[in-house]
Structure formats: structure tokens, C-alpha cells
C-alpha positions in Angstrom: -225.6 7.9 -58.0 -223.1 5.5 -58.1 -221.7 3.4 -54.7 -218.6 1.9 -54.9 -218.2 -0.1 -52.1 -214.5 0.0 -50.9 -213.3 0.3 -46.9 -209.8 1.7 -46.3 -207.4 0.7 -43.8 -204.7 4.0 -43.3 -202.7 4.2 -40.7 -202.7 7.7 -40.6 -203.7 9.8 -37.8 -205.3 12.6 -40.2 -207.9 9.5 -41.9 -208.5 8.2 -38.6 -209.5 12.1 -37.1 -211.5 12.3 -40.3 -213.5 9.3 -40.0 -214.0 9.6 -36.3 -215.0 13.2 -36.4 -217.9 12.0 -39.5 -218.8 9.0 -37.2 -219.5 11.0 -34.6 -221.8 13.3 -37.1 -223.6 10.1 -38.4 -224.4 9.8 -34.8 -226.0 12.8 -34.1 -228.5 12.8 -37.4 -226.3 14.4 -40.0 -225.3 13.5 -43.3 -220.9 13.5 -43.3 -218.1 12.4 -45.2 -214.7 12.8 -46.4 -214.4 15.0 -49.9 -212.3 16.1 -52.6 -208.9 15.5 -52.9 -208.5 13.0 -50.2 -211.2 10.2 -51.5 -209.3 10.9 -55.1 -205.8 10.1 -53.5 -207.3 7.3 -51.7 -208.5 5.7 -55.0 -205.6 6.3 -56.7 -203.9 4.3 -53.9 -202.0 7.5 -52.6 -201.7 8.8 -49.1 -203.7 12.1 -48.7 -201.7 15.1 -47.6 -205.0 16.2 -45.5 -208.4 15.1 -45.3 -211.6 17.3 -45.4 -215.0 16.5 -44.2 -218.4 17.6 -46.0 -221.3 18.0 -43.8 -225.0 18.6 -43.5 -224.4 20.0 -39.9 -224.7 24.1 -39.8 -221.3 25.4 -37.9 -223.3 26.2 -34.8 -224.0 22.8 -34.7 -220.8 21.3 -34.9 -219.7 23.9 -32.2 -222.5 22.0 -29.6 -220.5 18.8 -30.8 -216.9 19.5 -30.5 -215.2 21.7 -28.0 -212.2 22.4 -29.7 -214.3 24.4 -32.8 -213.2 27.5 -34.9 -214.8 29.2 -37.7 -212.6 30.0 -40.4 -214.8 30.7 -43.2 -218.4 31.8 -41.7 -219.9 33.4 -45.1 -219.1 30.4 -46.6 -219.3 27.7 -43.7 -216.2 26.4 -43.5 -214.8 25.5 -39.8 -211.9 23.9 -38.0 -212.3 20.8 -36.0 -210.0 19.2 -33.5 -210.4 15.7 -33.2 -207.6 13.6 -30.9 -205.1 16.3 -31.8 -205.8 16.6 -35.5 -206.8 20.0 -36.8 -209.2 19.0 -39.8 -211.1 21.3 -42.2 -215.1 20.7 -42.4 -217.8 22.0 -44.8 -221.0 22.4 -44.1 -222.8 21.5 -47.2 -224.0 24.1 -49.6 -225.4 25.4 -52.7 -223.5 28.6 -54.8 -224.8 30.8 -57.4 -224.8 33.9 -59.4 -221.2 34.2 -59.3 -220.2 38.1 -60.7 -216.9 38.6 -60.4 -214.8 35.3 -61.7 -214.4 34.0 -57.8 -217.6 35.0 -55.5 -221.1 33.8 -55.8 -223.8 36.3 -54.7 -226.0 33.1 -53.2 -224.7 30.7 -51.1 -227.3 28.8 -49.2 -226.8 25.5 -46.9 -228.9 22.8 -47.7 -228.4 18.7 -45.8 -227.9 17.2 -49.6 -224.7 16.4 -49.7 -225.2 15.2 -53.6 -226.3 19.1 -54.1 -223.0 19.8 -52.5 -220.4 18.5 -54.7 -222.5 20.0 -58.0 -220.9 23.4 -57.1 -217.0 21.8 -56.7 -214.8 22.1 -59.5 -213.7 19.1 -61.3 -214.9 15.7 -60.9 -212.5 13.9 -59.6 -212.9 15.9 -56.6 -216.0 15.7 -56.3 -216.3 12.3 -54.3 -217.1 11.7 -50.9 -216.4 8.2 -48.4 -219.0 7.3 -46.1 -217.0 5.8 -43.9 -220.1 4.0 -42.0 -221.5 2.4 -45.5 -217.5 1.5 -46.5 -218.8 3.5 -50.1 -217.6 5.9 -52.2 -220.4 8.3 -53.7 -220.2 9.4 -57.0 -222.8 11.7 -58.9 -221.1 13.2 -61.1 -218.7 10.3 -63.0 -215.6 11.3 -60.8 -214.7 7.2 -60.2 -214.9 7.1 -64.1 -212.8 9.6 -65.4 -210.3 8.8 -62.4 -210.2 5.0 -64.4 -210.0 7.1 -67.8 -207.4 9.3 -66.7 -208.8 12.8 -67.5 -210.0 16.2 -65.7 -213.4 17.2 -66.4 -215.1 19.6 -64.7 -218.5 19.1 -62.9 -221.1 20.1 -65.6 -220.5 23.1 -68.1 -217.0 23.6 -68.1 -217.5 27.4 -69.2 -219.7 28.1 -66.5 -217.4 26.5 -64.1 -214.8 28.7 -65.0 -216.7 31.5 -65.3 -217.3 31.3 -61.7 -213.6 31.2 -60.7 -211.2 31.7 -63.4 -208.6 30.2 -60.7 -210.2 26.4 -61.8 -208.7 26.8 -64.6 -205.3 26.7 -63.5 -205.9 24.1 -61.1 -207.1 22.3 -64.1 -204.0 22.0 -65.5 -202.5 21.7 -62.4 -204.2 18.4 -61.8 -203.4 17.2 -65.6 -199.5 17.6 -64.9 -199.8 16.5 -60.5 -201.5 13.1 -61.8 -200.7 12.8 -65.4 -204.0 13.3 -66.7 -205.1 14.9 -70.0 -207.6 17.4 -70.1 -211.1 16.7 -70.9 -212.0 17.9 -74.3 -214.5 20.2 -73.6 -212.7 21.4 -70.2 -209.6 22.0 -72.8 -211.6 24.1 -75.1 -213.4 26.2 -72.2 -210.4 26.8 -71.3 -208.9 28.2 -74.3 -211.6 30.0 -74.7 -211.4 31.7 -71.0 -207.8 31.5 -70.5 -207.3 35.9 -71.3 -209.4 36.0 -68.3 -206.8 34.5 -65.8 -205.0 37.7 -66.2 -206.9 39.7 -63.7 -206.7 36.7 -61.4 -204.6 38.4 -58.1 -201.3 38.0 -57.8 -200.6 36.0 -55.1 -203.1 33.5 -56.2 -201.3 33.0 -59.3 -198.4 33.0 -57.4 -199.5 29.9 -55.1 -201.1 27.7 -58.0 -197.8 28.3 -60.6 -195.6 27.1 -57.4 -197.5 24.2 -56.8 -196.9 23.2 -60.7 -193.4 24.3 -60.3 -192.9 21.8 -57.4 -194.7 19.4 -58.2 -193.9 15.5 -60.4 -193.7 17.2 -63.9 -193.1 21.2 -63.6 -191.8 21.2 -67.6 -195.5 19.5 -68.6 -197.2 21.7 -66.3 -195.5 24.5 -67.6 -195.7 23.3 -71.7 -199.8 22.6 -70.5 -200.2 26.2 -69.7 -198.6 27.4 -72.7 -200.2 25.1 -75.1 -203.9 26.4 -73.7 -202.9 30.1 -73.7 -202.9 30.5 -70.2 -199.5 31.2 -69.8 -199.6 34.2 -72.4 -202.3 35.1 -69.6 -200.7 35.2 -66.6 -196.7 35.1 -67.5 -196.7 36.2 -70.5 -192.9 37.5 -70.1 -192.0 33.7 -70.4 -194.8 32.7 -73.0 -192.3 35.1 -75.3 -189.5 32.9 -74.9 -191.2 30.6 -77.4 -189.7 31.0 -80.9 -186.6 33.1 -79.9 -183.7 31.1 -81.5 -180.5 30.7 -80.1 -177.3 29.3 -81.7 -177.6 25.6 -82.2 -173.3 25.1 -80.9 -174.4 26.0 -77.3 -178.1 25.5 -77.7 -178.7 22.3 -79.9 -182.0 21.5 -77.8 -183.6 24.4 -79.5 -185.5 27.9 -78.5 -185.4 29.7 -75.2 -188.7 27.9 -73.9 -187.7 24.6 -75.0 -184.3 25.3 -73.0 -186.2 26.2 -70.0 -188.7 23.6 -70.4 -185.5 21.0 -70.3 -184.4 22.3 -67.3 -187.8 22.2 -65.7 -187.9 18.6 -66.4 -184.0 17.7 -65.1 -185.0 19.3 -61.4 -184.4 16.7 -59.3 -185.5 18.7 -55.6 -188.8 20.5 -55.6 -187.8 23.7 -54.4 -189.8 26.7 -55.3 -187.0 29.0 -55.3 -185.2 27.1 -57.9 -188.1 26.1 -60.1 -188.5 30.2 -60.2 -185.0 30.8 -61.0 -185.3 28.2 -63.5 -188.5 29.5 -65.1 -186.7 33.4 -65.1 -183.3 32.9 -66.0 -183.3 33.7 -69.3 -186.7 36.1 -68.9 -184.8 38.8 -70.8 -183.5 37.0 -73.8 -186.0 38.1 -76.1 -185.4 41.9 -75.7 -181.4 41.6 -75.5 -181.5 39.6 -78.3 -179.6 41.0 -81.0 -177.8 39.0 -84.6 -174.4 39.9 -85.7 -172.9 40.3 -89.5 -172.0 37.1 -88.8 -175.3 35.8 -88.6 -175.1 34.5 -85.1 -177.0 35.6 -82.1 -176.3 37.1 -79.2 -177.9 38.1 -75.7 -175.8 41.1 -74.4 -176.3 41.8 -70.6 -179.5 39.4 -70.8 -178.5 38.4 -67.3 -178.7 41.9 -65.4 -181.7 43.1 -67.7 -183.2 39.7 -66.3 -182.6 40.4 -62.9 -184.4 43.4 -63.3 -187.2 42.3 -65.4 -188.0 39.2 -62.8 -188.1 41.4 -59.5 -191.1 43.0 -61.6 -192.7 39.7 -62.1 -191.8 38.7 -58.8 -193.4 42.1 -57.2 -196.6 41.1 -59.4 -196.9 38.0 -57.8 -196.5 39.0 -54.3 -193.6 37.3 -53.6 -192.0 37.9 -50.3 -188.7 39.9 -50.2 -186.1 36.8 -49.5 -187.7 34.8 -52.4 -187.4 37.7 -54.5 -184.1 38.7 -53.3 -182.8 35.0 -53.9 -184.4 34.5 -56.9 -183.5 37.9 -58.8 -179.2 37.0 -57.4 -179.6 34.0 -59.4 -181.2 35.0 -62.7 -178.2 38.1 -62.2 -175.2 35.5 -61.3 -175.9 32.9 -63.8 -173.7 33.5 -66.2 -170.6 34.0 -64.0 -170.1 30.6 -63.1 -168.7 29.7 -66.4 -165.5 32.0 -65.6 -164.9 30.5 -61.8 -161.6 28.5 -63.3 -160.4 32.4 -63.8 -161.6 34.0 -60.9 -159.2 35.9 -58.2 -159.0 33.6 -54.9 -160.4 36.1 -52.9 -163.7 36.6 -55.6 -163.9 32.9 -56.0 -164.0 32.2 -51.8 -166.8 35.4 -51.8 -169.4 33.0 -54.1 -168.8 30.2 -52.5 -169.4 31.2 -49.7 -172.8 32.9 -50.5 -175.7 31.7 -48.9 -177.3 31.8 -52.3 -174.4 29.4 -53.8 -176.6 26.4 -53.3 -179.4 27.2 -55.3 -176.6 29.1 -57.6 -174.4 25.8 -58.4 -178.2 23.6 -58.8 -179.2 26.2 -61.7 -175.8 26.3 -63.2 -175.7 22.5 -63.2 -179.7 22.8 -64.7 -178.2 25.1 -67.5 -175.4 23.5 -68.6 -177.3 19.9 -69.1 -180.1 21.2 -70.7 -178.1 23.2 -73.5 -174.8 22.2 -74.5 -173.6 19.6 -71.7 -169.8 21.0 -70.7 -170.4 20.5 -67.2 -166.0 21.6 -66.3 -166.8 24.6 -64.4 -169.4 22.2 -62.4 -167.2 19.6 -61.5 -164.3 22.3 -60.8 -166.6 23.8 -58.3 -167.6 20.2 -56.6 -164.0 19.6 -56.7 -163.2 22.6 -54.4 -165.9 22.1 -52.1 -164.5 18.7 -51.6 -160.8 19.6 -51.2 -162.0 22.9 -49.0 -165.2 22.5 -47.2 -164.4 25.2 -45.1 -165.0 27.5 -47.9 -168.5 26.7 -47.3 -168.3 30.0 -45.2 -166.0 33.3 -44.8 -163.8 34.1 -42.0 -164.3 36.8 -39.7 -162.4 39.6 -41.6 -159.0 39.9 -39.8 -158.6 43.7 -39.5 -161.8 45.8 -39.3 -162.3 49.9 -38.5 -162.3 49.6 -34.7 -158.7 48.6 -34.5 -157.7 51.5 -37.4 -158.9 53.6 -35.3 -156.9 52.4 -32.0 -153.9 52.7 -34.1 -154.5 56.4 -34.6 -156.7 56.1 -38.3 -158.8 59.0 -38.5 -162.2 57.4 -39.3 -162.9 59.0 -43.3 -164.3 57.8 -46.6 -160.9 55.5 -47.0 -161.6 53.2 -44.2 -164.5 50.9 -46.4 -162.2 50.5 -49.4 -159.0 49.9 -47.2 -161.3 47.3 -45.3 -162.3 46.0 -48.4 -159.4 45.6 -50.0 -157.4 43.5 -47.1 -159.9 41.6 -46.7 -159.8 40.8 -50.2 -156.2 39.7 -49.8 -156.7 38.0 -46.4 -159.1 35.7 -48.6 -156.7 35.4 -51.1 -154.3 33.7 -48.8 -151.8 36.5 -49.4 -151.7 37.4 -45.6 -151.1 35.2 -42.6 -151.6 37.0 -39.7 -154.2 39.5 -38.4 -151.0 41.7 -37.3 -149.5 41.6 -41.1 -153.0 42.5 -42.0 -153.2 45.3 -39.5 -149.6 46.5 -40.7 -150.8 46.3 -44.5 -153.6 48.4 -43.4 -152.2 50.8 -42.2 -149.5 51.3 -45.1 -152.1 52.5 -47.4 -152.7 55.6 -44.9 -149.1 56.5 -44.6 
């Protein structure tokens, strides 16, 4: 086993938990340290998001040694510590086999080797572990190597590491893309191999491991990774068919549907997962509206509405909650609107700006437009108004509404919604200037 002997000085209340709470194991006889992601951050001279301790004490154990103790994951050992206000994860070391079904082994056993421990983890570069009493990093499996080298490899057979959860080998890629890594040979080709199992993986784990890609430093290589190993035919394979489906080169000189979409990935400049999805599904539906004139040119009739539809599917697949899917699915269906805005009625115009979904709207539009063909009018007319009218931002309280029809004598009837409607239209129009001419207007169209 290799020891690297290296001390780190964070200022982070997290590491300091961490390193207190495996000090205070060392103490008692047991064999603890920090593992996985955090060591790899640490060596990469990041600062770890959250830091997770391996240990050779059983969880009733580390319930006699720290009052504020909660099991979290008792079939596989996995508790919650509290140390100085700091919630951290611990492991009690262990051994997995036999697993049957792609994600659960049918063994697990404890053991106090923590070098046994890290043979069942994934990949490794997450396989280290910092004994913070020794100032070492411990390495038996070549994780401090291939961090140096700049490659994922998993720990031991790659095709039996899969095999045991096919979720590793998204998180493979994942890691590639997060730290700009290339895959391991071998891992690449186990992968390739596997990858037409990820389709039964559940939805929402899918769901969780594409999103962090999608948010994360390089969505497009993330995204161009999965393809390129045939795991995105597995588990999107609605936008592994937007490959190869040509569009015409004056609006689209950057090339096929996927390489469009790819572009925009790659211009995102806020990680937000509802936008990286709208990104991803805007043009979902563009290889079945696609359709070629005499003229030779061709066209994607109603792509956006078939879109729509076809991405609330995807989106119900992957368990996504009702907002996201709400918001998402109004983008993929509005997108093509916002090239007519220098056009629209007042009153229409005042309605989408107004939208709560407008933000994420206008962000996609912009992605679109300087990805493809780079007119970027309707843009700047729509920053322009925003500027000149910031009060836009939201709608008034509608001037006239059925409550005061009916105090004028209205008969409440099927009318009332489009009269409503249709005021209100004009009040945002700047047509009316008073909430009694709007009343009087109202009231005309009953007369």
C-alpha cells in the first residue's frame, strides 16, 4: 500500500468535524479515516463539498461514543454523526458480494480492514482514505496515480464493477466530464459493453446522475461522453436520435440537431438544472416533425408543441417533480415564439414578460440563437424593454373583475371569463386609463 505523506490545513468546519470525529475513533481502538471524494478533492487542491468517514467501529459502537448518533443505512452500516454542529456521514467498514440485481449485493459483512473496504468502492480515485493522525494518504488500489495521470479507472475488473451497479457507469462518466478526465481504457470498453443495461436503471436515479452532468463544469462533454459510449441511446435515447438529423445550414451552419444542442450545453453560463433540461429537450421532437420540401429544404412543422409533449413523457420517466416538469415542458413549447416578440400585441407581449417562466425563457432563447445562426435582435429588443420598463417584470391587478359586473347588475353567465379577458387584454395594452373606463367598457359588451 502506498503512504503519501501529506497534512492539510482547511479552514473548513466540515474537515475539522471530520478529523475530530476520526481522532476521537483512533482513540478508542478503531481503525478511521476520511474516504472517497473528499481525500480526491483535497489532492486535487479543491475544497470538498462534504467529507465522509470510513470506519472499523460497528454502528452500535459509535452510538456508545457520540450522543448525537443516527442510523441511516443499518443493512449496510452507514450512520450520521454530529460532531461540534456538523452532521457527517460515517461507514463502518465492510465487504460486498454476490450482487444479483445490477445494485444490491446478497453478502455484506463488516470486517476492521479498512484496505478490504475500499476494494468494494467504485473507481479509484475514490477509493483513498487520510489518516489524519499519520498526516498520510492510503492508497491500495493506484487511486494517487491515476489522479496524477488524469484518468477514471475502476477498482479491479471494470465489468464486474459494473455489473454490480450499472449506476457506476454513469458516474464514470460523470467524473470524466466533473474533473476532465478520460476514461480508462478498459473502464471505456466495459462500459460499452454494459451500457444497454443502464436502461432498467430507475428513473429517478437517472434522473439525479444526468443533472449533476447537466450542472456541472462541462454539461456538452458530459453529454457528447455518454453518447460516444452508448449510454445515452440507453437511458435518453429520444436525444441520442438527434444525432444525424440535418437541418438547413442558413439557420443552422453549426451542423445536426445534437451538435446544436451540444453548443448550447457548452455556452450555459449558470448551472441551473431547469435550463440545462430545457436545453437538452428543446428540439426532442425534431426528428419525427422533420419533413423536406420540393425545394429540398427542411423543415420541423409544430416540432415545438410535439416537443412539449414528447418531454413531459421523458420528464414523467425520470420522476421529475411537477414544477420542474411544468417549467421545463413551457419552455420546450414557447421557444419558438420569441422570434416574433417585435410583432406581438402590447397586451400578449406584457403577458410573457411577465411570466414567471420568462427568466429561464429569455436564457434558452439567448442559448438558441448563439449556438445556430447568431441574430440575437429579438434578444436585445427584449433586454431593451426590460430596461426602459422594469415594471413589466410583473402584471397589474386586472382593473375590472366579475365581482364588480355583478354589482352593476351583470348576471353572472358563460360571458363574464371572455369579457374579463378581453379588458384586461386592453387594460394591458394601454388602451384604457382608468378602472371606471374599464368598468364602462365592460359593461358595453353586455348591452
Amino acid at each position: 500500500m502506498r503512504r503519501l505523506k501529506r497534512k492539510f490545513e482547511l479552514h473548513e468546519p466540515g474537515f475539522n468535524a471530520a478529523v475530530s470525529a476520526a481522532l476521537r475513533l483512533r482513540e478508542h481502538g478503531f481503525a478511521a479515516g476520511l474516504v472517497g471524494g473528499s481525500v480526491r478533492d483535497l489532492l486535487l487542491g479543491k475544497v470538498p463539498s462534504d467529507f465522509d468517514l470510513v470506519t472499523s467501529a460497528k454502528p452500535e459502537e459509535l452510538a456508545q461514543l457520540f450522543a448525537d448518533f443516527r442510523a441511516v443505512g443499518a443493512s449496510f452500516g452507514v450512520s450520521l454523526i454530529g460532531v461540534g454542529g456538523v452532521s457527517l456521514e460515517v461507514a463502518t467498514a465492510r465487504e460486498e458480494r454476490n450482487y444479483l440485481d445490477g445494485r444490491h449485493p446478497e453478502l455484506v459483512r463488516y470486517t476492521a480492514d479498512l484496505e478490504c473496504d475500499v476494494q468494494r468502492r467504485d473507481f479509484t480515485i475514490n477509493a483513498l482514505w487520510y489518516d489524519p493522525a499519520e498526516g498520510e494518504v492510503c492508497d491500495c488500489v493506484g487511486g494517487i496515480d491515476d489522479l496524477e495521470r488524469g484518468v477514471v479507472r475502476t477498482v479491479g475488473d471494470a465489468g464486474r464493477r459494473f455489473n454490480e451497479d450499472y449506476l457506476r457507469m454513469l458516474r464514470a462518466v460523470r467524473f470524466a466530464a466533473r474533473l476532465r478526465f478520460e476514461l480508462f481504457p478498459e473502464t471505456r470498453r466495459a462500459i460499452q459493453a454494459l451500457a444497454p443495461k443502464a436502461a432498467g436503471l430507475a428513473g429517478e436515479r437517472i434522473n439525479a446522475e444526468v443533472t449533476r452532468m447537466l450542472t456541472g463544469p462541462d454539461p456538452a462533454r458530459a453529454v457528447r461522453m455518454l453518447f460516444d459510449t452508448g449510454l445515452l441511446a440507453a437511458v435518453l435515447p429520444e436525444v441520442a436520435a438527434l444525432d444525424g438529423v440535418e437541418q438547413p445550414p442558413e439557420f443552422h451552419p453549426e451542423g445536426d440537431v445534437l451538435t446544436h444542442t451540444l453548443l448550447m450545453l457548452s455556452h450555459m453560463a449558470c448551472a441551473d438544472a431547469n435550463l440545462a433540461w430545457s436545453v437538452l429537450l428543446h428540439d426532442i421532437s425534431k426528428p419525427e416533425a422533420r419533413t423536406v420540401g420540393g425545394d429540398g429544404r427542411a423543415r420541423f412543422y409544430a416540432h415545438e408543441s410535439m416537443g412539449a409533449e414528447l418531454a413531459g413523457k421523458i420528464l414523467d420517466r425520470l420522476h421529475f417533480s411537477s414544477a420542474d416538469r411544468d417549467s421545463i415542458t413551457q419552455a420546450v413549447r414557447n421557444h419558438m415564439r420569441f422570434a416574433s416578440v417585435r410583432d406581438m400585441r402590447a397586451a400578449k407581449l406584457r403577458k410573457l414578460i411577465a411570466d414567471p417562466n420568462f427568466p429561464l425563457e429569455l436564457e434558452l432563447h439567448r442559448l438558441d440563437c448563439i449556438s445556430c445562426h447568431g441574430l440575437m435582435e429579438c434578444f436585445v429588443f427584449l433586454l431593451d424593454r426590460l430596461a426602459a420598463e422594469p415594471e413589466h417584470r410583473r402584471l397589474p391587478e386586472p382593473w375590472v373583475r366579475g365581482r364588480d359586473l355583478v354589482a352593476a347588475g351583470v348576471k353572472p353567465g358563460p360571458r363574464f371569463k371572455t369579457v374579463l379577458e378581453e379588458v384586461f387584454e386592453l387594460q394591458l395594452a394601454g388602451e384604457l386609463s382608468t378602472p371606471e373606463e374599464a368598468l364602462e367598457t365592460a359593461l358595453e359588451r353586455f348591452r
